[in-house]
Backbone and ligand atoms as CSV (ligand in chain L), in Angstrom:
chain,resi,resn,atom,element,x,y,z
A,1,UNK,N,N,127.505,119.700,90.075
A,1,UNK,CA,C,127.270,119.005,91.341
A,1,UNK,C,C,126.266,119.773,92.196
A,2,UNK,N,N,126.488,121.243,91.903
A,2,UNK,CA,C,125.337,121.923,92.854
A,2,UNK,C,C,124.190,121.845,92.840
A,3,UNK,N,N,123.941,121.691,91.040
A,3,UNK,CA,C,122.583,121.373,90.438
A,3,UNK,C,C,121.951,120.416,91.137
A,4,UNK,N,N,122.769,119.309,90.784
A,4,UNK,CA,C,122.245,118.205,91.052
A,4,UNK,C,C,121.693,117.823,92.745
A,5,UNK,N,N,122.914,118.713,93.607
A,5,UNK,CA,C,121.980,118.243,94.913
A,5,UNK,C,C,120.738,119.218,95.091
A,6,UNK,N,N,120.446,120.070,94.374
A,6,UNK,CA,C,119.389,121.240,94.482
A,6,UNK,C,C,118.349,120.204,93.993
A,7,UNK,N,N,118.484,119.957,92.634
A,7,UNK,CA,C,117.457,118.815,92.192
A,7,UNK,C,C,116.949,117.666,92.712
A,8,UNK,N,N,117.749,117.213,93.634
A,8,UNK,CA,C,117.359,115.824,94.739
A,8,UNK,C,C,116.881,116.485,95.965
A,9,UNK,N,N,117.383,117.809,96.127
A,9,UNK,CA,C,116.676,118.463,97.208
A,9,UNK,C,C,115.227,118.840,97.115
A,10,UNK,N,N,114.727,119.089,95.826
A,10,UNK,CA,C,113.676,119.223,94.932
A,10,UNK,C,C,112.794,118.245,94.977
A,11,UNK,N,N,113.719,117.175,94.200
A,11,UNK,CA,C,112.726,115.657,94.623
A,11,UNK,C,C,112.364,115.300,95.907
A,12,UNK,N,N,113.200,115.364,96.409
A,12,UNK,CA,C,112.803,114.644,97.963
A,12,UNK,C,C,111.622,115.272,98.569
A,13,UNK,N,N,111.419,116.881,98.329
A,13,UNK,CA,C,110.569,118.181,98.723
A,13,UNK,C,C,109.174,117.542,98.149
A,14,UNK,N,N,109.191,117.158,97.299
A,14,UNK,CA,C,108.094,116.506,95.635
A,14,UNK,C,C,107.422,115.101,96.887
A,15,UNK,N,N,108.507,114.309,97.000
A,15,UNK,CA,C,108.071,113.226,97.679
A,15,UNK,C,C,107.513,113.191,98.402
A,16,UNK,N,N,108.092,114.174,99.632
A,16,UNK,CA,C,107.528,114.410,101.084
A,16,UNK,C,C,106.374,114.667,101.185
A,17,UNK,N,N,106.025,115.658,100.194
A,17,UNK,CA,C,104.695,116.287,99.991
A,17,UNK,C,C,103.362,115.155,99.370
A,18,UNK,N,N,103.882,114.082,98.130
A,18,UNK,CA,C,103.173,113.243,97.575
A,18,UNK,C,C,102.949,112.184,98.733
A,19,UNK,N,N,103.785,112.019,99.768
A,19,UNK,CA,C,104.091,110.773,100.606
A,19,UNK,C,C,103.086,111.442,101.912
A,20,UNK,N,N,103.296,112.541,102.182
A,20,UNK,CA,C,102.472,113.257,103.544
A,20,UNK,C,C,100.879,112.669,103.498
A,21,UNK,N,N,100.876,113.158,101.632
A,21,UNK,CA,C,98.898,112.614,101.827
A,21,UNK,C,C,98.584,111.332,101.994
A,22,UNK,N,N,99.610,110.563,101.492
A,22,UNK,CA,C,99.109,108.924,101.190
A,22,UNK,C,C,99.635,108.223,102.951
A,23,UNK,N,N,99.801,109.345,104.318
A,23,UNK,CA,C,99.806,109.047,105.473
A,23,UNK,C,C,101.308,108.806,105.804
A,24,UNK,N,N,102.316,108.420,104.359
A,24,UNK,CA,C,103.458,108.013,105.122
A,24,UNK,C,C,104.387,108.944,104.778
A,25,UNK,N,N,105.586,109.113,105.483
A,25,UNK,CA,C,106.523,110.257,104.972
A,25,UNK,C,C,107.990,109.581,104.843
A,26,UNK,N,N,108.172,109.786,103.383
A,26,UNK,CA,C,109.452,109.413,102.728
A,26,UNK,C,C,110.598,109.865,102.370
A,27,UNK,N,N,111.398,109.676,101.878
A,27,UNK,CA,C,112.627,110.445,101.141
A,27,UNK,C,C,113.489,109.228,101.177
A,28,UNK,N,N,114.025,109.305,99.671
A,28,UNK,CA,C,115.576,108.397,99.392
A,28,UNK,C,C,116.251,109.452,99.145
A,29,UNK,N,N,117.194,109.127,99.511
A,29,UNK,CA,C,118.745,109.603,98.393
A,29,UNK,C,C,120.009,108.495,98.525
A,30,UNK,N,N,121.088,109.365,97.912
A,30,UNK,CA,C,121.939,108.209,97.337
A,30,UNK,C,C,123.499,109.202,97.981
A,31,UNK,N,N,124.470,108.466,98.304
A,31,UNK,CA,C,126.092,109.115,98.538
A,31,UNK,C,C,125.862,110.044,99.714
A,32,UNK,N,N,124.433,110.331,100.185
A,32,UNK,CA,C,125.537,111.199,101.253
A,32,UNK,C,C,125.404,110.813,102.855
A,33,UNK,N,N,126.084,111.410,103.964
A,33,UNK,CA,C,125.983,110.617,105.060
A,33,UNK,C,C,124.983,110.686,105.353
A,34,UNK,N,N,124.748,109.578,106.426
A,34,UNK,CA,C,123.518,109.123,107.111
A,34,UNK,C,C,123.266,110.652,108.069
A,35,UNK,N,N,121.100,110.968,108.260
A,35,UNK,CA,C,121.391,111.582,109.179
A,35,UNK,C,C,121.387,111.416,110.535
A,36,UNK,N,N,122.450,112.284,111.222
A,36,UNK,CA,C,122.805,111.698,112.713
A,36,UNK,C,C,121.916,111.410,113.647
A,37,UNK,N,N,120.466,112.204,113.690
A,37,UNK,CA,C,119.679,112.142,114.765
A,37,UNK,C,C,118.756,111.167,114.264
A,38,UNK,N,N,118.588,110.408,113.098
A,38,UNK,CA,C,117.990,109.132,113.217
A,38,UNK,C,C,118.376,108.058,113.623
A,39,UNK,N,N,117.532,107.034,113.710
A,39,UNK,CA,C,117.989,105.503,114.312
A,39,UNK,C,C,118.093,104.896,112.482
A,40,UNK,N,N,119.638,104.181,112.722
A,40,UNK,CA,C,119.789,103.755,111.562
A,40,UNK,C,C,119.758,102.202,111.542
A,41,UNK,N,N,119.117,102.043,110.316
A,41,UNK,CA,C,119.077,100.424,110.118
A,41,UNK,C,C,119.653,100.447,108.720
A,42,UNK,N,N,120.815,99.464,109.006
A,42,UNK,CA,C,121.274,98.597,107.812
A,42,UNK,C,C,120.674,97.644,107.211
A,43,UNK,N,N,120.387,97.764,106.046
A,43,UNK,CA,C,119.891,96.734,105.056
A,43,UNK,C,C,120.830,96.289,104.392
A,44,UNK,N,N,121.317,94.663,103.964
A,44,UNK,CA,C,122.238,94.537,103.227
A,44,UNK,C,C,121.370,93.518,102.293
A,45,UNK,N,N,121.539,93.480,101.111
A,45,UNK,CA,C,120.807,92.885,99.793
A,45,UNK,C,C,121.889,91.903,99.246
A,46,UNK,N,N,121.473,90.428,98.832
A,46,UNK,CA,C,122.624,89.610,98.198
A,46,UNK,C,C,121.537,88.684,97.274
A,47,UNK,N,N,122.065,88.227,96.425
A,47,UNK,CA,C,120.912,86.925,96.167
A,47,UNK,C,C,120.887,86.208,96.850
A,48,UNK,N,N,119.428,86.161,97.281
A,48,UNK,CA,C,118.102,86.500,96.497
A,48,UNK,C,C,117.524,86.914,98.149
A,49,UNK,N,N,118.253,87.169,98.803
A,49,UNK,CA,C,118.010,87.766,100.458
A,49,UNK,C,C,118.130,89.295,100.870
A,50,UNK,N,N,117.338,89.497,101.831
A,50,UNK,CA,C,117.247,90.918,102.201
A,50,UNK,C,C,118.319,90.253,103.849
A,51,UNK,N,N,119.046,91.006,104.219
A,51,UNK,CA,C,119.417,90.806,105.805
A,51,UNK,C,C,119.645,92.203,106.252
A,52,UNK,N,N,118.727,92.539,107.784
A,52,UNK,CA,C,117.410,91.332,108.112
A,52,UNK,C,C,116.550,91.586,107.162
A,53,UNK,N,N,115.832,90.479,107.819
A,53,UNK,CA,C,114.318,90.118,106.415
A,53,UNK,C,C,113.299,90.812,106.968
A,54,UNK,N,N,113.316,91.182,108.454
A,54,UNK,CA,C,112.195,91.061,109.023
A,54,UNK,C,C,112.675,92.671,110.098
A,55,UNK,N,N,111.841,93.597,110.204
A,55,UNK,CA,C,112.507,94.682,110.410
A,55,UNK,C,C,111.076,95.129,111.527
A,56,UNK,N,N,111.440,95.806,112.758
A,56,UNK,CA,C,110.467,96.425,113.718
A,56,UNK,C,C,110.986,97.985,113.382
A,57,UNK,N,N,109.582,98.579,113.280
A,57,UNK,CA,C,109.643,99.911,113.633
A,57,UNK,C,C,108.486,100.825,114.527
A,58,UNK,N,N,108.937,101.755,115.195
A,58,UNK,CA,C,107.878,102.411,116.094
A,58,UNK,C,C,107.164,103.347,115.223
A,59,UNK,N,N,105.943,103.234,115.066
A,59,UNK,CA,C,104.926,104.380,114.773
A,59,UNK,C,C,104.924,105.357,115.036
A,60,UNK,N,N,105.513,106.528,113.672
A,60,UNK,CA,C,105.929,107.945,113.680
A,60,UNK,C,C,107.218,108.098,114.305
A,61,UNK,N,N,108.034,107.053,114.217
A,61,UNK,CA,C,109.512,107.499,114.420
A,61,UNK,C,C,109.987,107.055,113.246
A,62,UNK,N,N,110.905,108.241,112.915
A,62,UNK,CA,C,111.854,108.454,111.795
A,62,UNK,C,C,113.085,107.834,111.850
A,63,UNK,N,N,113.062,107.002,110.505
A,63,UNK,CA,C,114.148,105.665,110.797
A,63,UNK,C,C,115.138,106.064,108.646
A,64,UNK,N,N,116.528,106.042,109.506
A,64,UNK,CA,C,117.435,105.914,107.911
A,64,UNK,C,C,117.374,104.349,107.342
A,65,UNK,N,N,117.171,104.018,106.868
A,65,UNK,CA,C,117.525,102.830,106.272
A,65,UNK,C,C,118.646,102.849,104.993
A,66,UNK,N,N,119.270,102.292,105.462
A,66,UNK,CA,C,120.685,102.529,105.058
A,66,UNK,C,C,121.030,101.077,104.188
A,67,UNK,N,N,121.134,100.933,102.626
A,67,UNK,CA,C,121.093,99.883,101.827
A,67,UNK,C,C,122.234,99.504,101.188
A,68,UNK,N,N,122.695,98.406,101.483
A,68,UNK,CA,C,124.160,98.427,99.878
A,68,UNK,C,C,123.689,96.775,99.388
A,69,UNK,N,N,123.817,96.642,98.404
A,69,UNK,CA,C,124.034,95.175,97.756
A,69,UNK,C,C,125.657,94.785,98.121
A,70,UNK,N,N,126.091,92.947,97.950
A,70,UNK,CA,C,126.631,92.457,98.279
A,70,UNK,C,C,127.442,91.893,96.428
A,71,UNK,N,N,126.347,92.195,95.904
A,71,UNK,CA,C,126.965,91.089,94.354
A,71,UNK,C,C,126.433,92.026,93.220
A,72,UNK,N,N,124.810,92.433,92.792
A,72,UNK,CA,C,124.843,92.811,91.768
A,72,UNK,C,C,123.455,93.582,92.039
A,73,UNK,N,N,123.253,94.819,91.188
A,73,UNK,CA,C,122.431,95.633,91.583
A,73,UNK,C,C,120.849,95.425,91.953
A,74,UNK,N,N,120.483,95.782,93.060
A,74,UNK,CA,C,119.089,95.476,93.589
A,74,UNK,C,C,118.058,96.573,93.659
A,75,UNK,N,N,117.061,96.183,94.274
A,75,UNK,CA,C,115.859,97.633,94.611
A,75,UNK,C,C,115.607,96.997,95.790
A,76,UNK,N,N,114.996,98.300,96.578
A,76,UNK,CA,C,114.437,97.872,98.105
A,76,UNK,C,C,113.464,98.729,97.482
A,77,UNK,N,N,111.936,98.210,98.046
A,77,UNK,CA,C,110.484,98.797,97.781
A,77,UNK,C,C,109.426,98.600,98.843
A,78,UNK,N,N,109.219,99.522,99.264
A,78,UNK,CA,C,108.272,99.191,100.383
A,78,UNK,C,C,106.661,100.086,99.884
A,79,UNK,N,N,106.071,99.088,98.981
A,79,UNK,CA,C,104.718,99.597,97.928
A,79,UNK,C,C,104.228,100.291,99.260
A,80,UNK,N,N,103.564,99.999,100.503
A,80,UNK,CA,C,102.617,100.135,101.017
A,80,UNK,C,C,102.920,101.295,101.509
A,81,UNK,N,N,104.523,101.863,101.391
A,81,UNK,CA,C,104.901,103.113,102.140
A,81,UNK,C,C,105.387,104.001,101.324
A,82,UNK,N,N,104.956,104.025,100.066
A,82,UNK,CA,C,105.597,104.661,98.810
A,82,UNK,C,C,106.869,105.081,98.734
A,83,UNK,N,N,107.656,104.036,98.856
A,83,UNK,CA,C,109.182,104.379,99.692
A,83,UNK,C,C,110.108,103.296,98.615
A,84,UNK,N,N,110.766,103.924,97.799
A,84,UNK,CA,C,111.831,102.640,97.127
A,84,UNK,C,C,113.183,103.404,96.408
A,85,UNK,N,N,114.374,102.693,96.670
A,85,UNK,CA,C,115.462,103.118,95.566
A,85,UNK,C,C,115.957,101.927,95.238
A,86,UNK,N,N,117.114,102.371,94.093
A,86,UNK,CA,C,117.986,101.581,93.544
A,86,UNK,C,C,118.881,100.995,94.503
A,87,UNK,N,N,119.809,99.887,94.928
A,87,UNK,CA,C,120.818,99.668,95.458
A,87,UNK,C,C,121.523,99.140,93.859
A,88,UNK,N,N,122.544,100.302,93.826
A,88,UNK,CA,C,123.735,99.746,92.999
A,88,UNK,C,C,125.135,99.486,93.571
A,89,UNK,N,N,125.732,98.190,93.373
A,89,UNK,CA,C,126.818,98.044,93.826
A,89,UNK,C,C,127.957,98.568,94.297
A,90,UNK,N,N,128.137,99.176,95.245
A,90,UNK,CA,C,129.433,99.948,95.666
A,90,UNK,C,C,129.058,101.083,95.827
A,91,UNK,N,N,127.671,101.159,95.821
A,91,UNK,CA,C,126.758,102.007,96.704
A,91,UNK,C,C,126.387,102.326,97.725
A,92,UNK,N,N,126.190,102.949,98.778
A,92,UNK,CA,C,124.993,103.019,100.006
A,92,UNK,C,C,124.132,104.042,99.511
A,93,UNK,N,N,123.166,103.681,100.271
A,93,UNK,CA,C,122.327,104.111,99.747
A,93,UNK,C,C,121.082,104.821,100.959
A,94,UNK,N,N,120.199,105.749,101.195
A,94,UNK,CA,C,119.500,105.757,102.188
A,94,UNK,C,C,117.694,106.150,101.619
A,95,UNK,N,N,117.195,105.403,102.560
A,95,UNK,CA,C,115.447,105.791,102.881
A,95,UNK,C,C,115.230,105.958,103.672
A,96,UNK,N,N,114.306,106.904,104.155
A,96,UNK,CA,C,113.819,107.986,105.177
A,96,UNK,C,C,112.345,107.032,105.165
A,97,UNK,N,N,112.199,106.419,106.413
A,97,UNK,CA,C,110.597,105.984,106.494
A,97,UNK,C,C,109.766,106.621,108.209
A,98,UNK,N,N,108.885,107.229,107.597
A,98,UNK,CA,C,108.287,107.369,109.101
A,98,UNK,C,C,106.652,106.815,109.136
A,99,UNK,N,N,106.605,105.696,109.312
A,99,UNK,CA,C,105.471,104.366,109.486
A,99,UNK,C,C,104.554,105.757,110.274
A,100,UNK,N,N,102.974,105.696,109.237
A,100,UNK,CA,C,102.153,106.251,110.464
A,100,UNK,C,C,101.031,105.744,110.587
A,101,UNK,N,N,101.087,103.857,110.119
A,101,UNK,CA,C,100.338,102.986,110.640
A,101,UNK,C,C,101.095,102.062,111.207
A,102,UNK,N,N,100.209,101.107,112.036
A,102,UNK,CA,C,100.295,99.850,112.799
A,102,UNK,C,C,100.738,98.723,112.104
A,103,UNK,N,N,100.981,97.812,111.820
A,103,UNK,CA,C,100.777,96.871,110.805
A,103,UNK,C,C,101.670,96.029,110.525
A,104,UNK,N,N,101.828,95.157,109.383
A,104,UNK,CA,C,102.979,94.612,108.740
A,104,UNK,C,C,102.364,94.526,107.464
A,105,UNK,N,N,104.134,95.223,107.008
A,105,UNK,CA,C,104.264,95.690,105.708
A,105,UNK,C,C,105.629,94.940,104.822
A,106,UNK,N,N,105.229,94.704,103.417
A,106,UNK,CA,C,106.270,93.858,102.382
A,106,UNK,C,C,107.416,94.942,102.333
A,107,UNK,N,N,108.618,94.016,102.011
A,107,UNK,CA,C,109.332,94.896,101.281
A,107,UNK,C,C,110.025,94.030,100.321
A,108,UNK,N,N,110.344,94.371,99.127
A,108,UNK,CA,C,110.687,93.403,98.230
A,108,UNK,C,C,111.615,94.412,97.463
A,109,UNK,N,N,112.346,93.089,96.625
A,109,UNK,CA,C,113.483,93.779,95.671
A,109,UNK,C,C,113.078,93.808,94.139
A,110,UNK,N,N,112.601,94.841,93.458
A,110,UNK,CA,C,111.865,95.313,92.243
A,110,UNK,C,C,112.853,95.634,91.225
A,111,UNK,N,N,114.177,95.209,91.216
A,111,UNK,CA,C,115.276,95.199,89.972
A,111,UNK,C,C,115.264,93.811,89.842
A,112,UNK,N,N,114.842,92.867,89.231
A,112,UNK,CA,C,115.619,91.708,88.258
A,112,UNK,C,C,116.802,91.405,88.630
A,113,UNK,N,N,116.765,90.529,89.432
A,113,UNK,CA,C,118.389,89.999,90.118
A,113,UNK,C,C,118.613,88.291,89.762
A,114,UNK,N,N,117.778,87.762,88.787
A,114,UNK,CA,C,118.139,86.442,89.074
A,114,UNK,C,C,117.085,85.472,89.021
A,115,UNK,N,N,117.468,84.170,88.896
A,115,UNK,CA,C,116.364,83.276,89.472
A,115,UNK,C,C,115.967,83.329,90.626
A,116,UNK,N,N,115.114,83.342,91.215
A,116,UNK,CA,C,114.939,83.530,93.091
A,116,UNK,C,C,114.460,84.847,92.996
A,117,UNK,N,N,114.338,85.781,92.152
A,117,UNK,CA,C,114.341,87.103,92.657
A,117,UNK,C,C,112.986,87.749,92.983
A,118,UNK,N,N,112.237,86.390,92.676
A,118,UNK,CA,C,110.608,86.813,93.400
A,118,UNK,C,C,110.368,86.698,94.399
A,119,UNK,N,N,110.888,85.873,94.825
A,119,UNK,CA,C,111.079,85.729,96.451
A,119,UNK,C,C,111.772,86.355,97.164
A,120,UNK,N,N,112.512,87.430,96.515
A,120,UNK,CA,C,113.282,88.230,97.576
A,120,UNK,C,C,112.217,89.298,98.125
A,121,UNK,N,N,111.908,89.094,99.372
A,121,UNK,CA,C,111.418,89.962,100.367
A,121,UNK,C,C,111.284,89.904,101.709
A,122,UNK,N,N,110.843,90.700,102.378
A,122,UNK,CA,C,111.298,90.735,103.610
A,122,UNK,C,C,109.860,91.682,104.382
A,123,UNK,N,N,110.065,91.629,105.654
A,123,UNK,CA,C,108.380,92.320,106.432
A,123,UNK,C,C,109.412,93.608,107.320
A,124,UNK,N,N,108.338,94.554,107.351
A,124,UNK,CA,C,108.707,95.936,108.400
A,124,UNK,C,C,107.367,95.661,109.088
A,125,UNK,N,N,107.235,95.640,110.200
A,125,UNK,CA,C,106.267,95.587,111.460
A,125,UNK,C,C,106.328,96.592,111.700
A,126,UNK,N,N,105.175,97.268,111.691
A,126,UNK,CA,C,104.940,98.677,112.606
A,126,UNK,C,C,104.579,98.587,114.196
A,127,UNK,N,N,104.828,99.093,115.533
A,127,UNK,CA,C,104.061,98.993,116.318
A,127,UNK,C,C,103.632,100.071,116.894
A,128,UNK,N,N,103.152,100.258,118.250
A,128,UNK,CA,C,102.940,101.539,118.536
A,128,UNK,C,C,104.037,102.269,119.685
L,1,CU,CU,CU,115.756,91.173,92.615
């Protein structure tokens, strides 16, 4: 068990660093609590829906996004922010996003859930 959080401590270190150049700064992980001094947003995943679909965030504030599926295992992916995990059932799950553009951005579910499952996505609005 120690390994293993050393190794996600590792990854996440890997990410931050790959995610810093490409402007945005990331990190998933999986099981452990949310952290306290972020603003947390719940994501809940069901077929073939994200709720909410449609998500505001402030530019360069650090937000948990906090994920569980409702029925059968999903992905949350946000391409434009190099930011994605698994949601497996009876999971929570968290992503670390800190938007350091303006904009509106996809987020879609990239596990195979179904008929409908191309259409599962949803927008993060950046503002300032
Ligand atoms: Cu899907």
């Amino acid at each position: 068990m120690r390994m293993n959080k050393l190794a996600q401590s590792l990854l996440g270190a890997l990410g931050l660093c790959a995610a810093a150049t490409l402007g945005f700064a990331v990190a998933a992980w999986a099981d452990s609590p949310p952290v306290e001094h972020l603003k947390l947003i719940k994501v809940s995943a069901r077929r073939f829906i994200f709720s909410p679909a449609n998500i505001t965030l402030k530019k360069g504030e650090t937000v948990d996004i906090e994920l569980s599926t409702e029925d059968v295992l999903m992905g949350f992916s946000v391409p434009d922010m190099q930011a994605r995990s698994d949601i497996p059932p009876g999971q929570v799950m968290h992503v670390k996003l800190t938007p350091q553009k303006t904009g509106t951005f996809e987020f879609l579910c990239d596990v195979f859930c179904g008929s409908g499952h191309e259409n599962m996505n949803g927008t993060i609005t950046v503002v300032d």
